[in-house]
CHARMM-style PDB file with segment names, atoms N, HN, CA, C and O in Angstrom:
ATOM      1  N   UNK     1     -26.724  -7.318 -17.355  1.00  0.00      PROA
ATOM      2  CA  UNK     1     -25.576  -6.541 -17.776  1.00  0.00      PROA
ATOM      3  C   UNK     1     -24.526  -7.492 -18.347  1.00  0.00      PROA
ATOM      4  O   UNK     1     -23.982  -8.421 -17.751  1.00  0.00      PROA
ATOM      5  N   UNK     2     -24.285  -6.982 -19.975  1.00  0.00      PROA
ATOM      6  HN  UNK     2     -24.728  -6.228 -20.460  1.00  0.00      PROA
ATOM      7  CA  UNK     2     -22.895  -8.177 -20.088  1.00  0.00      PROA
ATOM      8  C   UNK     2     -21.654  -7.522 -19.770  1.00  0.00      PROA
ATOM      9  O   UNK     2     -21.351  -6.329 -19.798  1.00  0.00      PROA
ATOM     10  N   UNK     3     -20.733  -8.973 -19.336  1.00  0.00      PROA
ATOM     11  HN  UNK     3     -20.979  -9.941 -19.314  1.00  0.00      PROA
ATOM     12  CA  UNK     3     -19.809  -8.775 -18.524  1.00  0.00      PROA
ATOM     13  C   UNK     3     -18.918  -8.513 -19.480  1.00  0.00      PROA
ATOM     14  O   UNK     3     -19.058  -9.011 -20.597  1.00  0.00      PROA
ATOM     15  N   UNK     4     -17.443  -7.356 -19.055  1.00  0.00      PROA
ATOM     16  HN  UNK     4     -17.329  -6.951 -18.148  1.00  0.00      PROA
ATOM     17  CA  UNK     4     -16.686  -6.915 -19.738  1.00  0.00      PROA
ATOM     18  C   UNK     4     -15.584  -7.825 -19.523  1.00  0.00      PROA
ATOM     19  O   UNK     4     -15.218  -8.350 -18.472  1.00  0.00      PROA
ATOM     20  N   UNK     5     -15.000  -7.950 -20.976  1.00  0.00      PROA
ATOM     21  HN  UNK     5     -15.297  -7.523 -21.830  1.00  0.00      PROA
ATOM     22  CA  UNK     5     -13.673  -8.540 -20.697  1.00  0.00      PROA
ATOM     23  C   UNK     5     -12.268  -8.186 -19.843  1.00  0.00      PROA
ATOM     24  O   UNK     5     -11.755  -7.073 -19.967  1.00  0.00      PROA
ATOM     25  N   UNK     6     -11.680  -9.215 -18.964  1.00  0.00      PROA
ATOM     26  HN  UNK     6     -12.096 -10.119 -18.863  1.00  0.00      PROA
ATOM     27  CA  UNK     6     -10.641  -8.034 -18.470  1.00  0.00      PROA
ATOM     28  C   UNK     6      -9.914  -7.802 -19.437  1.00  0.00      PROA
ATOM     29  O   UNK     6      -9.794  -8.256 -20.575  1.00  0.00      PROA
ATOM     30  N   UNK     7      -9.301  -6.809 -18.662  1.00  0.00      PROA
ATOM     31  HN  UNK     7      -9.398  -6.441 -17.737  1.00  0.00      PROA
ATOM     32  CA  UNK     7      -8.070  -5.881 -19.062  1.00  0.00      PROA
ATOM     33  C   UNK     7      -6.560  -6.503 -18.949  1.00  0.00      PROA
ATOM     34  O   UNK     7      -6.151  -6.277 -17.810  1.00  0.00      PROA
ATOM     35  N   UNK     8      -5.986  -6.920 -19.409  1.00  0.00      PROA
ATOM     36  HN  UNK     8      -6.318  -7.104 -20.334  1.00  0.00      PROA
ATOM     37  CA  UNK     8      -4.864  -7.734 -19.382  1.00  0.00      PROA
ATOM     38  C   UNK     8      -3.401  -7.173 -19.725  1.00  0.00      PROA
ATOM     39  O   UNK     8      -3.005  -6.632 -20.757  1.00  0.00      PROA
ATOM     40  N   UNK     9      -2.842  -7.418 -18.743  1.00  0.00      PROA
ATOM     41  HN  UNK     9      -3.163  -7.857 -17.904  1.00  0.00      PROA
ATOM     42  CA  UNK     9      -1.665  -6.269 -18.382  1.00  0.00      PROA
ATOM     43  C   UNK     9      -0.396  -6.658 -19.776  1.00  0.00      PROA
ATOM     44  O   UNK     9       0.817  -6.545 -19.597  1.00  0.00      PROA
ATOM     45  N   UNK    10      -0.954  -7.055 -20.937  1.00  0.00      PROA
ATOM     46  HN  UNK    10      -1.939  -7.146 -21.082  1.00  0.00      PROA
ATOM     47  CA  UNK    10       0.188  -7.080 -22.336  1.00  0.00      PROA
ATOM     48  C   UNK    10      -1.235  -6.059 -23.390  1.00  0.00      PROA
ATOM     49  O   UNK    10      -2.445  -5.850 -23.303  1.00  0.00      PROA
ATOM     50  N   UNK    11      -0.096  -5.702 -24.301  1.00  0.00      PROA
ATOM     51  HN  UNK    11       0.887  -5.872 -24.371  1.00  0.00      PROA
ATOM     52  CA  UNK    11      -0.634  -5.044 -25.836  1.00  0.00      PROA
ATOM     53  C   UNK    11      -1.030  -5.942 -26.752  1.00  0.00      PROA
ATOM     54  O   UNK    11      -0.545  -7.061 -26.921  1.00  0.00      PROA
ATOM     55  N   UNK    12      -1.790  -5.514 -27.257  1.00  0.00      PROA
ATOM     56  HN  UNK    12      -2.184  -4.606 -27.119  1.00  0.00      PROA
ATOM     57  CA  UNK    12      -2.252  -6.875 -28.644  1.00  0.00      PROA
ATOM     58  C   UNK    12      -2.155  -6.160 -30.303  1.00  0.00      PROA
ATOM     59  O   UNK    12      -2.644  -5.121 -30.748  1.00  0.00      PROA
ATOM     60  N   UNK    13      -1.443  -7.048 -30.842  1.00  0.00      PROA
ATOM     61  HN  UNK    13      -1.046  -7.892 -30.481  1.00  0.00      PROA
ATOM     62  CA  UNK    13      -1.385  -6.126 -31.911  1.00  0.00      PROA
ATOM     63  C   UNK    13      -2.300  -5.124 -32.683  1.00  0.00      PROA
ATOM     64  O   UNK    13      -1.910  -4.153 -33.331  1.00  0.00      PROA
ATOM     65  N   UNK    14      -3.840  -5.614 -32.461  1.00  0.00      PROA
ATOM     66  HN  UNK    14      -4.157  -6.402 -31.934  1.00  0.00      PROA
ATOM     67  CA  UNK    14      -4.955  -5.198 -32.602  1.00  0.00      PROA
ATOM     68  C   UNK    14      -5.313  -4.120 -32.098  1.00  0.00      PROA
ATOM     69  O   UNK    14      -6.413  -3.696 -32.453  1.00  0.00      PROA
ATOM     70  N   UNK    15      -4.576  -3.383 -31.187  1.00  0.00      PROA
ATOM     71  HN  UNK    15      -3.683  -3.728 -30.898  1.00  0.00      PROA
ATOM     72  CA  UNK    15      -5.241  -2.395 -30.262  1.00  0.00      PROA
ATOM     73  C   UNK    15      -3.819  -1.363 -30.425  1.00  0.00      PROA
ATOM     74  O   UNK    15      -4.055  -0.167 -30.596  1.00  0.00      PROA
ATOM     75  N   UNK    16      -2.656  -1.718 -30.385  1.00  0.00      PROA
ATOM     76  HN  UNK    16      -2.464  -2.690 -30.246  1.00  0.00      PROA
ATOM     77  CA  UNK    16      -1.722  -0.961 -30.374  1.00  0.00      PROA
ATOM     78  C   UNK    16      -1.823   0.209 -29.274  1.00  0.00      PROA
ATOM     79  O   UNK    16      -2.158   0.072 -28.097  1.00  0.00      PROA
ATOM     80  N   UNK    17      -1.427   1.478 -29.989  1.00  0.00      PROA
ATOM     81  HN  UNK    17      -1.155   1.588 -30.945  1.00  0.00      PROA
ATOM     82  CA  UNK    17      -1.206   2.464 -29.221  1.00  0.00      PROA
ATOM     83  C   UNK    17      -2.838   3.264 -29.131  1.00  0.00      PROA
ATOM     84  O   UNK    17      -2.964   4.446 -28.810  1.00  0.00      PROA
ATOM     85  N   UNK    18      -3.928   2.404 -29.462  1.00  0.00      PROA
ATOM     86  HN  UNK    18      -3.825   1.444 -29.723  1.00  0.00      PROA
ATOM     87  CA  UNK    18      -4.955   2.983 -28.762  1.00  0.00      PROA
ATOM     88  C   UNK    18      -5.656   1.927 -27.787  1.00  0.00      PROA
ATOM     89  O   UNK    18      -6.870   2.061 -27.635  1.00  0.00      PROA
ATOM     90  N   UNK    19      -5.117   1.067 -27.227  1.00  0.00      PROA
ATOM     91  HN  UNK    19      -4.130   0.959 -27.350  1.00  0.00      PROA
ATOM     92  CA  UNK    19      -5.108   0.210 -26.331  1.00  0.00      PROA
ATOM     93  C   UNK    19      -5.628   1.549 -25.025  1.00  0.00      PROA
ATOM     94  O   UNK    19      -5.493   2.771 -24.958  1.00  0.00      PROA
ATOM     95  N   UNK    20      -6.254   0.484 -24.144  1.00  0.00      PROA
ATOM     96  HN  UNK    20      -6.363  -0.508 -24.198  1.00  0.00      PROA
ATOM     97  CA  UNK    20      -6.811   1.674 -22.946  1.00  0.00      PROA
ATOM     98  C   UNK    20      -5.817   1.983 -21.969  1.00  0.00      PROA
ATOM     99  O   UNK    20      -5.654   3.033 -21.346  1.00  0.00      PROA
ATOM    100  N   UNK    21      -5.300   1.115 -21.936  1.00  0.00      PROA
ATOM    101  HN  UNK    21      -5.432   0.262 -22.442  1.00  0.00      PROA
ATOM    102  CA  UNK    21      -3.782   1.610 -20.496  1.00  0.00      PROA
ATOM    103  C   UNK    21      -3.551   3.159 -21.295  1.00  0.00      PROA
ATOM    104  O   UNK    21      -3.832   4.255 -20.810  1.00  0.00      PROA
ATOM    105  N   UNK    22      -2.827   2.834 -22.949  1.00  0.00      PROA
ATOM    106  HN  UNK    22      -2.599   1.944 -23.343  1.00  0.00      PROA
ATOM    107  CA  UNK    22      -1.967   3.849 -23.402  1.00  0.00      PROA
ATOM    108  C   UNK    22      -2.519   5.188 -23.288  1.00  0.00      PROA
ATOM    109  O   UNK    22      -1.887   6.237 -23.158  1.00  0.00      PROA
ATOM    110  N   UNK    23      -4.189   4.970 -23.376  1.00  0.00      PROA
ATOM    111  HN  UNK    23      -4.703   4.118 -23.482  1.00  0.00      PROA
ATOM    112  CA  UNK    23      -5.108   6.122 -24.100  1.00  0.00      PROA
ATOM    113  C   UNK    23      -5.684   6.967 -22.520  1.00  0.00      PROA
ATOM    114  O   UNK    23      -6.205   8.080 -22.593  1.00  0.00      PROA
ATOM    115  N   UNK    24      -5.481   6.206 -21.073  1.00  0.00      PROA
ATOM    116  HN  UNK    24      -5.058   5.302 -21.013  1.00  0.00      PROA
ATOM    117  CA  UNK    24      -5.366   6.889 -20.031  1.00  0.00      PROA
ATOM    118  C   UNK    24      -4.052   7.092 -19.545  1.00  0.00      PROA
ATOM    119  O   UNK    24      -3.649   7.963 -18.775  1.00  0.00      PROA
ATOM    120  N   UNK    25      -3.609   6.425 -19.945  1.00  0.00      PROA
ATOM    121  HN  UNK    25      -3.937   5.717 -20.571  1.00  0.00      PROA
ATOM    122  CA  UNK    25      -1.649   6.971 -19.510  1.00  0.00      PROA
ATOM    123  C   UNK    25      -2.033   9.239 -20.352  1.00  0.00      PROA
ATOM    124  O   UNK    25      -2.215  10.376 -19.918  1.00  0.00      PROA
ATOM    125  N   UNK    26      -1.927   8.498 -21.660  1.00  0.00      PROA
ATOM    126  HN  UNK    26      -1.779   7.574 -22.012  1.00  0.00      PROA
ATOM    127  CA  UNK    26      -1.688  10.013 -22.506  1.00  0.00      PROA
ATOM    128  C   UNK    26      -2.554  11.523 -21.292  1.00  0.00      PROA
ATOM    129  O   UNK    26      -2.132  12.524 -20.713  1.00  0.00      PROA
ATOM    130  N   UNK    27      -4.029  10.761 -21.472  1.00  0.00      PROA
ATOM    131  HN  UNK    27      -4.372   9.948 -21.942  1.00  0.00      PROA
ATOM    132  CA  UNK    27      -4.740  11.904 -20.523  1.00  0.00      PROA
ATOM    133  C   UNK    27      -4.110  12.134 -19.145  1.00  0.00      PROA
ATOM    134  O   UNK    27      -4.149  13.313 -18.793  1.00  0.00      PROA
ATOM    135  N   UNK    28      -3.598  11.369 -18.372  1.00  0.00      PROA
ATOM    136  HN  UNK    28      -3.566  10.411 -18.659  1.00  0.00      PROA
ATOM    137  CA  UNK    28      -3.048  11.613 -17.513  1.00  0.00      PROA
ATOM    138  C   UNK    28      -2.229  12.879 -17.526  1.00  0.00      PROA
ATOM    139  O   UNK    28      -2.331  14.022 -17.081  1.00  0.00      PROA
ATOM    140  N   UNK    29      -1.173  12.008 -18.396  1.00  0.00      PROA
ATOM    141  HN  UNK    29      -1.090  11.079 -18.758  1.00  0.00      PROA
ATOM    142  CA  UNK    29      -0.007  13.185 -18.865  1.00  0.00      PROA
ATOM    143  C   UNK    29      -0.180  14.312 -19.366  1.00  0.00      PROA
ATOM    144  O   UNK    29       0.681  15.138 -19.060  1.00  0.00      PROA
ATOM    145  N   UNK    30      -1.179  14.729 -20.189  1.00  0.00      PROA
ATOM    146  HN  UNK    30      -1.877  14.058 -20.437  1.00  0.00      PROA
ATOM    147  CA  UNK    30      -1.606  15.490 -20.334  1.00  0.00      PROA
ATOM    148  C   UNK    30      -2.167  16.700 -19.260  1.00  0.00      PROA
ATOM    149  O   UNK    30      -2.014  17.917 -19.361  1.00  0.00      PROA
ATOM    150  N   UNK    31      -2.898  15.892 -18.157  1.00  0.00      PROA
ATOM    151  HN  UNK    31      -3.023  14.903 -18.075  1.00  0.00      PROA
ATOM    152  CA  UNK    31      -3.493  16.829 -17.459  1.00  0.00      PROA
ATOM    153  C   UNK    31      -2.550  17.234 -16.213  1.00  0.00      PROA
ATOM    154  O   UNK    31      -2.666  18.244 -15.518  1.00  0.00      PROA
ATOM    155  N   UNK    32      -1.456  16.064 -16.079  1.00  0.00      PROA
ATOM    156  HN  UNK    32      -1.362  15.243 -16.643  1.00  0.00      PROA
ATOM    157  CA  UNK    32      -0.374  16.671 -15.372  1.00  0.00      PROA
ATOM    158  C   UNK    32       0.797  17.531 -15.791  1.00  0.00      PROA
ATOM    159  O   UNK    32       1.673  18.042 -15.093  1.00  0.00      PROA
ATOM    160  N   UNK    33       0.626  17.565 -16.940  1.00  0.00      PROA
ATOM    161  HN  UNK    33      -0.086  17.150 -17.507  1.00  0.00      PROA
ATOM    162  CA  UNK    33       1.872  18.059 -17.527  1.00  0.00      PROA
ATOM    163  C   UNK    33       3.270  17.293 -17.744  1.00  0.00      PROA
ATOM    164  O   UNK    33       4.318  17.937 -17.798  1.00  0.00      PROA
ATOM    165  N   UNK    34       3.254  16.388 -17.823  1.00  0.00      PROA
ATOM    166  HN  UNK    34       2.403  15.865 -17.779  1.00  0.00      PROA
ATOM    167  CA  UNK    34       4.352  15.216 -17.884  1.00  0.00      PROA
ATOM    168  C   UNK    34       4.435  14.870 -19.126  1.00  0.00      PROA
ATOM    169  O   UNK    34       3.436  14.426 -19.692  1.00  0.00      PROA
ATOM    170  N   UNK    35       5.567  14.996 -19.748  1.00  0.00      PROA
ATOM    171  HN  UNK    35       6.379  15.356 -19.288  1.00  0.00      PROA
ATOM    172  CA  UNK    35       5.352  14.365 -21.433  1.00  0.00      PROA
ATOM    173  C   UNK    35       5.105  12.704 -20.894  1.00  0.00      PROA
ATOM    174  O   UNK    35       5.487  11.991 -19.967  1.00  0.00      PROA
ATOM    175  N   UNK    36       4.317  12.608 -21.966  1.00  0.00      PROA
ATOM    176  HN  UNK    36       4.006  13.187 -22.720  1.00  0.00      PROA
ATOM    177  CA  UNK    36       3.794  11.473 -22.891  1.00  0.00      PROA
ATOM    178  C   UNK    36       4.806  10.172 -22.534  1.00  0.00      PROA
ATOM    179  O   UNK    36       4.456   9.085 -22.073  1.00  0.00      PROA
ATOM    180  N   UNK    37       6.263  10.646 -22.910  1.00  0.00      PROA
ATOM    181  HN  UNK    37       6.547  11.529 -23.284  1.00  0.00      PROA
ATOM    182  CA  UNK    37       6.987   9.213 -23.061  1.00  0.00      PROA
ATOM    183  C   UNK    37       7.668   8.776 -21.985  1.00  0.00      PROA
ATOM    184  O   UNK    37       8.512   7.881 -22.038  1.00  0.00      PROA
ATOM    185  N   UNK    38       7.287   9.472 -20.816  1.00  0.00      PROA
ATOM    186  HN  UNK    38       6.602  10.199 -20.772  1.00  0.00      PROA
ATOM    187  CA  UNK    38       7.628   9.705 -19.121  1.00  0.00      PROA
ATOM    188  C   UNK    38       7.420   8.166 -19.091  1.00  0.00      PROA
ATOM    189  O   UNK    38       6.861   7.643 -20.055  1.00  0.00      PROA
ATOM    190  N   UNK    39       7.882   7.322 -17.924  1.00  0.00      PROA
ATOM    191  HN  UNK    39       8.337   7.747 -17.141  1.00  0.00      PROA
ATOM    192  CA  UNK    39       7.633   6.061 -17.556  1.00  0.00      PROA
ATOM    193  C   UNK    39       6.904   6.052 -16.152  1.00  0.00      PROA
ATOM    194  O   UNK    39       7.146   7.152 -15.657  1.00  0.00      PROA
ATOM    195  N   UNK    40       6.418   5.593 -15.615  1.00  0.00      PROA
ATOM    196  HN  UNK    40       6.221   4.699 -16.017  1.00  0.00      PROA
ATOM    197  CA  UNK    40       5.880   5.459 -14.416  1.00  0.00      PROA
ATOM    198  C   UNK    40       6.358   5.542 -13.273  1.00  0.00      PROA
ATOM    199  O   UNK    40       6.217   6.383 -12.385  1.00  0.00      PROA
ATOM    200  N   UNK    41       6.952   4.589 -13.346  1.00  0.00      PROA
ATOM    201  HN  UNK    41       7.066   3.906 -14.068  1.00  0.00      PROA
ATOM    202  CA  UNK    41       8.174   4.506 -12.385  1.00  0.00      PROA
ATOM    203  C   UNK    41       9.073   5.508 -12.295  1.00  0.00      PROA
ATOM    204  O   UNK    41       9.841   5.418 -11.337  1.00  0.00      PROA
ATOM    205  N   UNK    42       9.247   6.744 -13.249  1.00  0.00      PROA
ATOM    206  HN  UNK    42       8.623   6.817 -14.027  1.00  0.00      PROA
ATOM    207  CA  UNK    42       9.796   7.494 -12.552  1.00  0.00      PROA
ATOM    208  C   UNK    42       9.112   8.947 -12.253  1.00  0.00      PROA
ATOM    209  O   UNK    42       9.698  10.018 -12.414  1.00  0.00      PROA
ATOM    210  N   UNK    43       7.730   8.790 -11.776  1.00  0.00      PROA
ATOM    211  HN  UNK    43       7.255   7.920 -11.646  1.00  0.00      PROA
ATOM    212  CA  UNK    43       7.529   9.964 -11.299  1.00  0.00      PROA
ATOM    213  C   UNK    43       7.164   9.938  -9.958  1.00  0.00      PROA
ATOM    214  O   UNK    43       6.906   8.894  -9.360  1.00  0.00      PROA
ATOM    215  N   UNK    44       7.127  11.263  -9.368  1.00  0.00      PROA
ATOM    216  HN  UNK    44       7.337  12.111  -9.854  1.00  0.00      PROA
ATOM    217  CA  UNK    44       7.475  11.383  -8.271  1.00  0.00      PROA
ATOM    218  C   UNK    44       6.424  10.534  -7.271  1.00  0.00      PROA
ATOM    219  O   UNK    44       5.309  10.283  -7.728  1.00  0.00      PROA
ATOM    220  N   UNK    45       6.671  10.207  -6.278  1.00  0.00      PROA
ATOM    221  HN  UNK    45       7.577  10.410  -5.906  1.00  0.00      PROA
ATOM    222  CA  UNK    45       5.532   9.133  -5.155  1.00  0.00      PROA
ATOM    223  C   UNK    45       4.495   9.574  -5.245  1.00  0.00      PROA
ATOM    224  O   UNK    45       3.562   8.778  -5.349  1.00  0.00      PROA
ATOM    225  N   UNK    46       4.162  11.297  -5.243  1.00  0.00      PROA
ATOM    226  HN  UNK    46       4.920  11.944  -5.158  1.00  0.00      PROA
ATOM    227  CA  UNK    46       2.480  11.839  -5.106  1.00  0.00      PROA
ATOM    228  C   UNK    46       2.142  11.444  -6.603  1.00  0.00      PROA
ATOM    229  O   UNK    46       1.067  10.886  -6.819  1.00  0.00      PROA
ATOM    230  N   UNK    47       2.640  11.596  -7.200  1.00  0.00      PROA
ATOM    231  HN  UNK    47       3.514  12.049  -7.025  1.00  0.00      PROA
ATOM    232  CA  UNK    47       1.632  11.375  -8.683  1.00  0.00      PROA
ATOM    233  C   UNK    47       1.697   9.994  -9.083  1.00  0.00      PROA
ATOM    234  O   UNK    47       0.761   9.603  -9.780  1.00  0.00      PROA
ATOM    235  N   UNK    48       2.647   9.134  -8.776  1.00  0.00      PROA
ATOM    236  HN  UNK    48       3.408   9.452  -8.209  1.00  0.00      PROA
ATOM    237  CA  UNK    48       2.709   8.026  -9.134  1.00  0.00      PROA
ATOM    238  C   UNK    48       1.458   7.034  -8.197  1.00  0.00      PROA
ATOM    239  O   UNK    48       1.105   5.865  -8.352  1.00  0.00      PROA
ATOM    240  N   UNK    49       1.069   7.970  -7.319  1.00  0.00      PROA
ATOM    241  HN  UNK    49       1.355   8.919  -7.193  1.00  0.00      PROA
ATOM    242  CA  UNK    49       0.016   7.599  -5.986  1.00  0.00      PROA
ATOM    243  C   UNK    49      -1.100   7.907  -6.794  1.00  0.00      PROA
ATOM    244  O   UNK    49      -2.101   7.278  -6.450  1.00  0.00      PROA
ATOM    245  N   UNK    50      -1.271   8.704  -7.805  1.00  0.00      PROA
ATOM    246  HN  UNK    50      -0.459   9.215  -8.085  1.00  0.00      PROA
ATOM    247  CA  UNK    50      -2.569   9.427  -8.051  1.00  0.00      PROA
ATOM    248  C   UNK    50      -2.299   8.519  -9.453  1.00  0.00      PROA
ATOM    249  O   UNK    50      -3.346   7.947  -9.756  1.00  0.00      PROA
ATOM    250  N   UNK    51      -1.502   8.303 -10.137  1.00  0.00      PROA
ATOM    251  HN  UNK    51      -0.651   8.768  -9.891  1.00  0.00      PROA
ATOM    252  CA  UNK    51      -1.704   7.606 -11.399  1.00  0.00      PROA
ATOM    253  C   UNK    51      -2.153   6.022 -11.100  1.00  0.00      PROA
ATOM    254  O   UNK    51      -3.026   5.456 -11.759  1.00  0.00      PROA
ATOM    255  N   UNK    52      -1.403   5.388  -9.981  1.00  0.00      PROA
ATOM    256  HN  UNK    52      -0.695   5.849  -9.447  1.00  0.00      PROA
ATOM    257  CA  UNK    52      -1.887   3.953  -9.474  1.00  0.00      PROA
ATOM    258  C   UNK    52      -3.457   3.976  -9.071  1.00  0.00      PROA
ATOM    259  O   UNK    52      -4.194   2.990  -9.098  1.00  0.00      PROA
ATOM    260  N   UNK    53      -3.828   5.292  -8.691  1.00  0.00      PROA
ATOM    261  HN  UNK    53      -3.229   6.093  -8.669  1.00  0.00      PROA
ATOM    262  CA  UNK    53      -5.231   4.982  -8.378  1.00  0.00      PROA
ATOM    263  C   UNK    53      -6.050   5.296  -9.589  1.00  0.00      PROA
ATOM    264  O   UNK    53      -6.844   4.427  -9.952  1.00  0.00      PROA
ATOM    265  N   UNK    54      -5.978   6.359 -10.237  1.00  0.00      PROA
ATOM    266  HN  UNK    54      -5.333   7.065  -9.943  1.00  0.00      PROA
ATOM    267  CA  UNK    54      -6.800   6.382 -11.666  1.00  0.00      PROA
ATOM    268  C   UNK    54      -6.853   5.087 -12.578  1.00  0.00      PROA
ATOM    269  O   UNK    54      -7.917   4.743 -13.093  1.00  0.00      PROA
ATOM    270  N   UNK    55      -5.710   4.396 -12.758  1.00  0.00      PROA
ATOM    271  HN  UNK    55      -4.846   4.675 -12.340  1.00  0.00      PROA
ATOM    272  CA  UNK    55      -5.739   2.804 -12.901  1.00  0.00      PROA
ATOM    273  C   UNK    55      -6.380   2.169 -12.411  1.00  0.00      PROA
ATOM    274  O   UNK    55      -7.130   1.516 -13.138  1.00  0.00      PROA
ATOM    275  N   UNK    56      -6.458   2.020 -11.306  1.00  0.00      PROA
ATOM    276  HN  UNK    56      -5.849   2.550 -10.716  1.00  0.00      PROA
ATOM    277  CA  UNK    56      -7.588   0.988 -10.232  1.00  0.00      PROA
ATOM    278  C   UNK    56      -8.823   1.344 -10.498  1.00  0.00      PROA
ATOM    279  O   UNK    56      -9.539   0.347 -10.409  1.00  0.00      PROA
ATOM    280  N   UNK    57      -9.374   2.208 -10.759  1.00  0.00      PROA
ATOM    281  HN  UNK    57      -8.793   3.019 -10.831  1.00  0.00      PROA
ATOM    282  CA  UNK    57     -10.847   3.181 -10.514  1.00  0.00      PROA
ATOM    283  C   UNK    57     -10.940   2.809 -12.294  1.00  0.00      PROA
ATOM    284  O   UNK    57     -11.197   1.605 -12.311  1.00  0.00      PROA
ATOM    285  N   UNK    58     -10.882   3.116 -13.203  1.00  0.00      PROA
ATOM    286  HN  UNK    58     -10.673   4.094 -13.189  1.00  0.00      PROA
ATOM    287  CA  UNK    58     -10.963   2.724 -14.556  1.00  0.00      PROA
ATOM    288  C   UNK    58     -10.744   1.600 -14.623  1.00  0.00      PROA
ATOM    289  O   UNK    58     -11.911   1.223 -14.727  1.00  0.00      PROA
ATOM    290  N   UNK    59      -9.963   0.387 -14.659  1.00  0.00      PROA
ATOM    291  HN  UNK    59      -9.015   0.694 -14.575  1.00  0.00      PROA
ATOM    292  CA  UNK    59     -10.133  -0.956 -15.237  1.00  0.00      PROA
ATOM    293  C   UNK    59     -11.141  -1.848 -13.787  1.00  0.00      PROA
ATOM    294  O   UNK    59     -11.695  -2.946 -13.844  1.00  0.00      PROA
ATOM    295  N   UNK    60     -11.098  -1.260 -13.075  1.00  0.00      PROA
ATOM    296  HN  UNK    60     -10.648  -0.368 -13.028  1.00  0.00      PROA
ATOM    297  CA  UNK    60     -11.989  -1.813 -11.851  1.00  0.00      PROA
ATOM    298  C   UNK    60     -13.128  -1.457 -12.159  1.00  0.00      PROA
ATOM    299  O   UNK    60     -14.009  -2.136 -11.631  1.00  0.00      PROA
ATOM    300  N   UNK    61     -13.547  -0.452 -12.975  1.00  0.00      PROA
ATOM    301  HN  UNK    61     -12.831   0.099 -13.404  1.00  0.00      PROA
ATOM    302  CA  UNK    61     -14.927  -0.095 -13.045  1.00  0.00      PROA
ATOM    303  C   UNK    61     -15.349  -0.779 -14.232  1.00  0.00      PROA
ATOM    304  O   UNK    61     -16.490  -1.162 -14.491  1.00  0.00      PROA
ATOM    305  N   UNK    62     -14.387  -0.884 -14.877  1.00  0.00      PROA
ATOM    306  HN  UNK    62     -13.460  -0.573 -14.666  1.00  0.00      PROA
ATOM    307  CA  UNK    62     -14.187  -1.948 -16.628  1.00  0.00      PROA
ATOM    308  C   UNK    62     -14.722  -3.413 -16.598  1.00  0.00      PROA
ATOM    309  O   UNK    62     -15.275  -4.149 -17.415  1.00  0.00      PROA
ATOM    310  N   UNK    63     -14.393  -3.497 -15.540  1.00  0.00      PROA
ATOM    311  HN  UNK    63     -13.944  -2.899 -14.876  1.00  0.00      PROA
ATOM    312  CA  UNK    63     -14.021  -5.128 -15.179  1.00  0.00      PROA
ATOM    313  C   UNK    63     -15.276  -5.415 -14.652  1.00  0.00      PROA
ATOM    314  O   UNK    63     -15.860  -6.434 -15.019  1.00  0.00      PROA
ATOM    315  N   UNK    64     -15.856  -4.523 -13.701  1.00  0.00      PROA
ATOM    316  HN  UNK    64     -15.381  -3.695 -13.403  1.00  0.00      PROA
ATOM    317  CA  UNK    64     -16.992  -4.989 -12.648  1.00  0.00      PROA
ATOM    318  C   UNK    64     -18.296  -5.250 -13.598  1.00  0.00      PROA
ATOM    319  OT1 UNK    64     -19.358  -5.624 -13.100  1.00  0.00      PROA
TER     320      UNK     64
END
């Protein structure tokens, strides 16, 4: 199996706004109902609990 590159917590000009953070941030928001240009940090502890883990579970599964 080849190994995936990590995921590295900056944007590259190359990837922009279809970079993978941005492109699971959007679905997120989407499926919660949260606009798009919401920040993280300010949503509420339960979802910000459920968005920290959909992060972990996708670039952890990226990575492995």
């Amino acid at each position: 199996m080849e190994e995936q590159p990590e995921i590295l917590n900056s944007v590259s000009d190359e990837t922009g706004q279809f970079d993978a953070r941005f492109i699971l941030w959007r679905k997120f928001c989407a499926d919660h109902g949260i606009p798009a240009d919401s920040l993280p940090s300010l949503l509420s502890n339960e979802i910000k609990a459920e968005w920290e883990k959909l992060k972990e579970r996708e670039f952890r599964s990226k990575s492995a």
